[in-house]
C-alpha positions in Angstrom: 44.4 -145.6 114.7 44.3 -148.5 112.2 47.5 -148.6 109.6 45.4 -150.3 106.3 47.9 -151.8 103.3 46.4 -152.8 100.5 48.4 -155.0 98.1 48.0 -156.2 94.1 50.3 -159.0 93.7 51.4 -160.4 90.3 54.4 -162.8 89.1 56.7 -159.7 88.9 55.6 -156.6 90.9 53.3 -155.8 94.0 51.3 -152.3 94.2 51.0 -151.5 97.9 48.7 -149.0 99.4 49.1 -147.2 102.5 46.2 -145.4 104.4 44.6 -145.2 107.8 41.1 -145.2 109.4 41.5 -141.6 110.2 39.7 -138.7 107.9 42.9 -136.3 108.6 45.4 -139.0 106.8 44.4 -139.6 103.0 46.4 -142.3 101.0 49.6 -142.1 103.1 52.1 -143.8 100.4 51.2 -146.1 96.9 54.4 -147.5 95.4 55.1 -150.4 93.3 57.8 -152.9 94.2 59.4 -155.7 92.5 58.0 -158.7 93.6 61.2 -160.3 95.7 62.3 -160.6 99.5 64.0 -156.8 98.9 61.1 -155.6 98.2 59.0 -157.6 100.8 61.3 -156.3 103.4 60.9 -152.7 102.4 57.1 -152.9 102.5 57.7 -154.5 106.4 60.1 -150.7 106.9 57.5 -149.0 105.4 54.7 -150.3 108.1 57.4 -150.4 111.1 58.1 -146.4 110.4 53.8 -145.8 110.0 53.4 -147.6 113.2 55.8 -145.8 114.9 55.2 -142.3 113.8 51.7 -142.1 113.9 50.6 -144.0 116.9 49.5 -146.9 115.0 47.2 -149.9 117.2 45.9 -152.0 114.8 47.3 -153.1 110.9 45.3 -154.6 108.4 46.9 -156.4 105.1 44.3 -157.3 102.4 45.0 -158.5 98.9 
């Protein structure tokens, strides 16, 4: 299965979108995060815990 996060990046924030390839999984998670390394390290957790708990093979980060 294919983890795709989507990111909108300004000066200040990032809007990040979670969701797979498979039908069965809508939009997993959307959040906005401030944009720093906190925040850039929380977005790696979130994709670490996705790939781990649902089997993921492939991850895809577009802006």
């Amino acid at each position: 299965m294919k983890l795709i996060v989507g990111l909108d990046v300004s000066s200040t924030e990032l809007d990040v979108c979670f969701l797979t390839d498979d039908d069965n999984f809508p939009v997993l998670k959307e959040a906005s995060f401030e944009n720093d390394q906190i925040s850039a390290t929380q977005i790696k957790n979130f994709i670490l815990h996705y790939v781990e708990e649902l089997n993921i093979d492939q991850i895809v980060i577009g802006m």
